[in-house]
PLY file of the C-alpha trace (Angstrom):
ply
format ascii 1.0
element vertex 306
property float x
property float y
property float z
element edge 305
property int vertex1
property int vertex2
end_header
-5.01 -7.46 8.14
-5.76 -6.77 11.97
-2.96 -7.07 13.69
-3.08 -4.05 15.89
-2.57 -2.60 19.89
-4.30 -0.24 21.16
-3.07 3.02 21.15
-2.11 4.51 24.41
0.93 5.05 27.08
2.17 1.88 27.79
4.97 1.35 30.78
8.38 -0.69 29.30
10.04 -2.02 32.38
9.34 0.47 35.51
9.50 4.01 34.34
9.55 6.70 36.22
9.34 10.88 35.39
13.06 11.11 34.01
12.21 7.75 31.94
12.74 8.07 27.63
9.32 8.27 25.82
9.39 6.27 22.53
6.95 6.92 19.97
5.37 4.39 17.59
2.88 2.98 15.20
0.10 0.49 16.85
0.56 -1.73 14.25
1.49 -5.23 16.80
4.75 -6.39 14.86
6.10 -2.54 15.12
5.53 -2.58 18.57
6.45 -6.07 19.66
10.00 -4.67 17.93
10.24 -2.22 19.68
9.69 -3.70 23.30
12.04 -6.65 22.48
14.88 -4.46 21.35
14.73 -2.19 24.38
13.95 -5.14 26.54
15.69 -4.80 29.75
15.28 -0.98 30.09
12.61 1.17 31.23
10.49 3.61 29.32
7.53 5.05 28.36
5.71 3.88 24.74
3.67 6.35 23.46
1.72 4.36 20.63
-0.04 6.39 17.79
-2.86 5.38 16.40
-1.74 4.74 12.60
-4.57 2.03 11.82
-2.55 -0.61 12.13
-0.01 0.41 9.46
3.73 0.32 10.07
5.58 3.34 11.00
7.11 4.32 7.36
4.14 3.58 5.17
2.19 5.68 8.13
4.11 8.39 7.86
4.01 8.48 4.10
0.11 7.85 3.80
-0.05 10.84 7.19
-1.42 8.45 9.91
2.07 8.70 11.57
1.56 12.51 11.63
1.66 15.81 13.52
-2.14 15.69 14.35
-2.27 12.47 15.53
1.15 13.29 17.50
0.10 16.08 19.22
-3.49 14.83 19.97
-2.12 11.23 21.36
0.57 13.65 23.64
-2.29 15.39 24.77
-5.28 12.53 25.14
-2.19 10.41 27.22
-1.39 13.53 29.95
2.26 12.82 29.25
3.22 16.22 30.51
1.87 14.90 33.55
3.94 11.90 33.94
7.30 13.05 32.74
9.28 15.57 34.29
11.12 16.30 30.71
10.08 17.17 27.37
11.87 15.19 24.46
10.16 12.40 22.21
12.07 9.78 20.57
10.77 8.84 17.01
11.83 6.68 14.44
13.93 8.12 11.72
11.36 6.26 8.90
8.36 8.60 10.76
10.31 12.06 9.25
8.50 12.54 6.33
4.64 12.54 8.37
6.03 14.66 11.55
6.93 17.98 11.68
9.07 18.70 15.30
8.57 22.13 15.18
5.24 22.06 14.98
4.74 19.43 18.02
7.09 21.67 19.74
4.87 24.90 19.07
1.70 22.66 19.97
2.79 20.60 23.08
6.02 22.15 24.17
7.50 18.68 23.92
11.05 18.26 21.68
11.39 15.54 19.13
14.92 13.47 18.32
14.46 10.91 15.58
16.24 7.65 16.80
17.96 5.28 14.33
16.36 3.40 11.46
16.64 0.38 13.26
14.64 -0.87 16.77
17.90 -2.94 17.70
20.19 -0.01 17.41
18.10 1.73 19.97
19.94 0.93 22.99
23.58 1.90 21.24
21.61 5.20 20.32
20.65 6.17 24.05
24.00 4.73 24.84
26.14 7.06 22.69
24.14 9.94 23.85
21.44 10.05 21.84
24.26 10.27 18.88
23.20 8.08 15.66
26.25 6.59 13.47
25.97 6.66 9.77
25.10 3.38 9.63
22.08 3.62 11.76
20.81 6.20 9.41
21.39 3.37 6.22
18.54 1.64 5.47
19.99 -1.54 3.89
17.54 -4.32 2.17
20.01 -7.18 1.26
18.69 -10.53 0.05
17.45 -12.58 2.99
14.65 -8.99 4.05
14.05 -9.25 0.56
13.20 -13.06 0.38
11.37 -12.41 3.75
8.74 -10.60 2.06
8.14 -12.76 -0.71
5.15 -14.38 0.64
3.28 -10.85 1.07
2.73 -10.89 -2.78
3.03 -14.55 -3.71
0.32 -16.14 -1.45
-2.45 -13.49 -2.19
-2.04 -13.74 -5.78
-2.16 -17.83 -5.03
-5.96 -17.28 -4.26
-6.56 -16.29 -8.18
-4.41 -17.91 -9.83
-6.03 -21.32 -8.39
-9.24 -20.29 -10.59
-6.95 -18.75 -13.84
-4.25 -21.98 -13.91
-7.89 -24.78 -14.48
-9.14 -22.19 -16.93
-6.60 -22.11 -18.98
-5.49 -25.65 -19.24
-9.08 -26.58 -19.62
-9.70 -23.43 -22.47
-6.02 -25.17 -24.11
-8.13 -28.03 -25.25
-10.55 -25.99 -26.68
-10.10 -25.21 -31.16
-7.41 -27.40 -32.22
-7.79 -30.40 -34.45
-6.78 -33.35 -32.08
-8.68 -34.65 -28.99
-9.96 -32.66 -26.21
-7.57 -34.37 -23.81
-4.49 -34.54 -26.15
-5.19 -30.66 -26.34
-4.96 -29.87 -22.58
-1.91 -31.82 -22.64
-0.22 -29.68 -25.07
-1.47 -26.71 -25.09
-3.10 -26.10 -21.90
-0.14 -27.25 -19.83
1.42 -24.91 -21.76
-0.42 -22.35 -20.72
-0.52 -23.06 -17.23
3.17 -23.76 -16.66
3.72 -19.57 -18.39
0.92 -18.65 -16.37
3.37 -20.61 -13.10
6.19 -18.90 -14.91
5.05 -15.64 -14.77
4.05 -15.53 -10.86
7.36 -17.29 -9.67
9.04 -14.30 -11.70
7.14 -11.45 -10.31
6.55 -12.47 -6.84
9.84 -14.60 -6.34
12.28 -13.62 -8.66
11.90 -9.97 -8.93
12.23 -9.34 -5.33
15.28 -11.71 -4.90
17.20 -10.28 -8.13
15.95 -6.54 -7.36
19.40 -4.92 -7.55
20.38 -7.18 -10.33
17.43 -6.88 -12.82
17.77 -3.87 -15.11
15.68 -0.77 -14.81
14.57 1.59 -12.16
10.73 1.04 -12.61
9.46 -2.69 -10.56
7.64 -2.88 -13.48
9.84 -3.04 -15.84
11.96 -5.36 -13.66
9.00 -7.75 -13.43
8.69 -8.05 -17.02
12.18 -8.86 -18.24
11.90 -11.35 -15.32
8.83 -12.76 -16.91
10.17 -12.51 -20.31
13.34 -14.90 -19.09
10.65 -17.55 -17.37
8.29 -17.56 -20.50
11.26 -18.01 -22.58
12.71 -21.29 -20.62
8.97 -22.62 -20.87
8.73 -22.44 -24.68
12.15 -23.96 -24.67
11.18 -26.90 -22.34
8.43 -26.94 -24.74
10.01 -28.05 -27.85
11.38 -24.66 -28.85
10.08 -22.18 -31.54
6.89 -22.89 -32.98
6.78 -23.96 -36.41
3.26 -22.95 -37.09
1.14 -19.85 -37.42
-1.09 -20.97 -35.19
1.43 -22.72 -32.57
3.56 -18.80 -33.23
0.37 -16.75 -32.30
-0.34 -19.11 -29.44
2.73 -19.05 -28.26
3.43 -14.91 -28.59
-0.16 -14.62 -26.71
0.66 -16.43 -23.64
4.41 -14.92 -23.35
2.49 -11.65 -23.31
0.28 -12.48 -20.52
2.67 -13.75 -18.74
5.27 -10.73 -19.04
2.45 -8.66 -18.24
1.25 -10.88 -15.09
5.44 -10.92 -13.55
5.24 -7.12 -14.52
2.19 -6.41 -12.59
2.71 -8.72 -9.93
6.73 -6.66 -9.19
4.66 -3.42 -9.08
3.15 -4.52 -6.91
6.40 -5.32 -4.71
6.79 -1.27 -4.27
5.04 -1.78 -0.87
6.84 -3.97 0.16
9.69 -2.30 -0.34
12.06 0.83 0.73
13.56 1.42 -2.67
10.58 3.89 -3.85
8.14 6.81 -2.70
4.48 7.66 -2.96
5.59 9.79 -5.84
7.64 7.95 -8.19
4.90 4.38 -7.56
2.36 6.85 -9.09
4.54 8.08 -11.85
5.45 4.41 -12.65
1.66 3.21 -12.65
0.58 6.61 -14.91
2.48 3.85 -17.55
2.62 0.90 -16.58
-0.63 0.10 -15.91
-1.72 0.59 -19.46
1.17 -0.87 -21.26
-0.06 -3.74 -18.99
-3.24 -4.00 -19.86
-2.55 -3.65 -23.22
-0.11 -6.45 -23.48
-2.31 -8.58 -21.31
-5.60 -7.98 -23.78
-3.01 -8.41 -26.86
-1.80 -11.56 -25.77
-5.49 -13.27 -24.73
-6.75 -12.05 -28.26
-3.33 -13.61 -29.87
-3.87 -16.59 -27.85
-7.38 -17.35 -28.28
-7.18 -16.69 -32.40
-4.36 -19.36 -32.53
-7.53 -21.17 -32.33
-8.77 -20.68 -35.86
-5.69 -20.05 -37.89
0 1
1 2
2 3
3 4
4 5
5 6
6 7
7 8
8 9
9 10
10 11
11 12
12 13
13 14
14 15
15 16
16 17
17 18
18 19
19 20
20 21
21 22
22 23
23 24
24 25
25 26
26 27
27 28
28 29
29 30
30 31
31 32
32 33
33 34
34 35
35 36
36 37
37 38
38 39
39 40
40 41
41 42
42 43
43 44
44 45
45 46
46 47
47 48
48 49
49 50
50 51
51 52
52 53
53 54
54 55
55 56
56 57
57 58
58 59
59 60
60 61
61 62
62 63
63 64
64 65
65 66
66 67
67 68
68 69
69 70
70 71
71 72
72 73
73 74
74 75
75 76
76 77
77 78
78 79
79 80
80 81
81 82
82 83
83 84
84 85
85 86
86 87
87 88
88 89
89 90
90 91
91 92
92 93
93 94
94 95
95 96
96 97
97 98
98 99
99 100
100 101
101 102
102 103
103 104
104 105
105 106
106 107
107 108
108 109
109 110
110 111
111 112
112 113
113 114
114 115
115 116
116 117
117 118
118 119
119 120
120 121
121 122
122 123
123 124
124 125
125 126
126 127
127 128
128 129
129 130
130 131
131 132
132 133
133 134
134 135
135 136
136 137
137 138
138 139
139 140
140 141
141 142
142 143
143 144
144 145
145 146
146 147
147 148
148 149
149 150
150 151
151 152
152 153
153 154
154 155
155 156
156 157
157 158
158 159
159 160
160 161
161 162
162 163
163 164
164 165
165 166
166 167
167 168
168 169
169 170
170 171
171 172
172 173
173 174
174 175
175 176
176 177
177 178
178 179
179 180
180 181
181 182
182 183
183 184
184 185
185 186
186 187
187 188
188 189
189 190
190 191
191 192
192 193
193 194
194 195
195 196
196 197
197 198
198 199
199 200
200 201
201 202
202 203
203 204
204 205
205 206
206 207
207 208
208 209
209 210
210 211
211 212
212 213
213 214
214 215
215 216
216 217
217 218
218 219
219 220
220 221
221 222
222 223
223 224
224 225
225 226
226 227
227 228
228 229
229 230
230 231
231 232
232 233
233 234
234 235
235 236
236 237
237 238
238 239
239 240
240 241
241 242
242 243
243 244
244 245
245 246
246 247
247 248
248 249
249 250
250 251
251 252
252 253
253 254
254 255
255 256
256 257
257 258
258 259
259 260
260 261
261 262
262 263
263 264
264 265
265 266
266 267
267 268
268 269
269 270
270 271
271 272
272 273
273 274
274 275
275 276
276 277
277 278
278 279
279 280
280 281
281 282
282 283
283 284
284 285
285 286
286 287
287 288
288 289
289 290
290 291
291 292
292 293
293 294
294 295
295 296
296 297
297 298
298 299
299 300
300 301
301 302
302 303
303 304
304 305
């Protein structure tokens, strides 16, 4: 989580006073972006200092802002290096800059460039004219599967200590052998516990537009509810038993409630939401979660004496 340039003027090329400044976010992978697409042309990079966060999340969290703007215009001495006064920022960096104010403070203009680094050249190209479609920010299915490691491989780290608890805790209670147990019930458990991170981290984010519901949440759990289903299928479909029923209803909760949490957390990785409508969907979610996750340990560990 350090993946950062420092920020600065840096020279794309050899630019000289009537040379483009470009404006953006010193986190490395934003920058290396931008120098590859405008590889080949010269300009000046003004690089903000947005603590290593990418442009849009910047903006929205105010590190990509007006202050830091206006004091990295004025700590560089760009007035003193270009003989014009227009900025080109990226269209995601709107919501953290306002131009008038940077005009007011530094004299300098501000055009917001397309969505996209690679469109950059066409942009300057046209005139500094954007097309609709560099104004769409698309996120079809292969950005979407890109991501999927962002969520899937932290949650790996705790699920390596949850998926031995719970097989060994499955061969704890019920009347046959300790081992006979674990292979039962505790594989049970481990396989919905499996079942409920492939659907949150993998499965929400590739069926996003598909799953039904606005809220990630929500997406996350039907996805979880689908996975937990198959898995008391595959493991010799309904219960016939109290015991084997309360089991059974326990760990589909948990693992609902783990593919639930586990897509909310998806929102930033994504551009489908805002700052606003991620806390409006947590003032919710989180409980129900919570809720369904203590219901479904208490359901699962009184199977156990029924």
């Amino acid at each position: 989580m350090n993946y950062t340039v420092d920020p600065g003027l840096y020279a794309l090329g050899a630019p000289d006073k009537q040379s483009p400044v470009l404006v953006t976010a010193n986190f490395k992978l934003s920058f290396d972006r931008l120098r590859s697409a405008f590889g080949g042309r010269n300009a000046w990079i003004l690089v903000l200092d947005t603590k290593g966060i990418n442009v849009w999340c910047a903006a929205g969290k105010g590190t990509f802002g007006t202050d830091e703007l206006t004091g990295r215009l004025k700590a560089s001495g760009l007035e003193k290096i270009v003989s014009h006064r227009h900025l080109i920022l990226p269209q995601l960096s709107a919501p953290g800059v306002a131009a008038h104010a940077v005009k007011r403070a530094c004299g300098f203009s501000v055009a917001y460039g397309p969505i996209r680094a690679g469109d950059l050249s066409e942009f300057m190209d046209r005139g500094m004219k954007a097309t609709p479609e560099m104004r769409t920010k698309r996120f079809p299915l292969a950005e979407r599967a890109v991501l999927v490691p962002m969520e899937f491989i932290p949650a790996l780290k705790w699920m390596a200590v949850l998926l031995p608890l719970f097989l060994v805790l499955g061969g704890v209670g019920f009347s046959g052998t300790f081992r006979g147990d674990i292979t039962t019930h505790g594989i049970q458990a481990a396989f919905m516990l499996t079942g409920g991170l492939l659907a949150g981290a993998v499965l929400t984010p590739l069926l996003l537009p598909w799953l039904p519901g606005r809220a990630f949440a929500a997406k996350g759990a039907v996805a979880g509810l689908i996975t937990g289903c198959i898995v008391i299928f595959l493991s010799g479909g309904a219960p016939d038993t109290a015991a084997i029923q309360a089991e059974s209803s326990g760990m589909l909760l948990i693992s609902v409630a783990l593919a639930a949490y586990l897509a909310m957390n998806f929102t930033g990785a994504s551009d489908y939401t805002s700052l606003s409508g991620v806390r409006r969907e947590m003032q919710w979610a989180a409980p129900l979660l919570i809720a369904g996750a203590t219901l479904g340990l208490i359901l699962w560990t009184a199977a156990r004496f029924l």
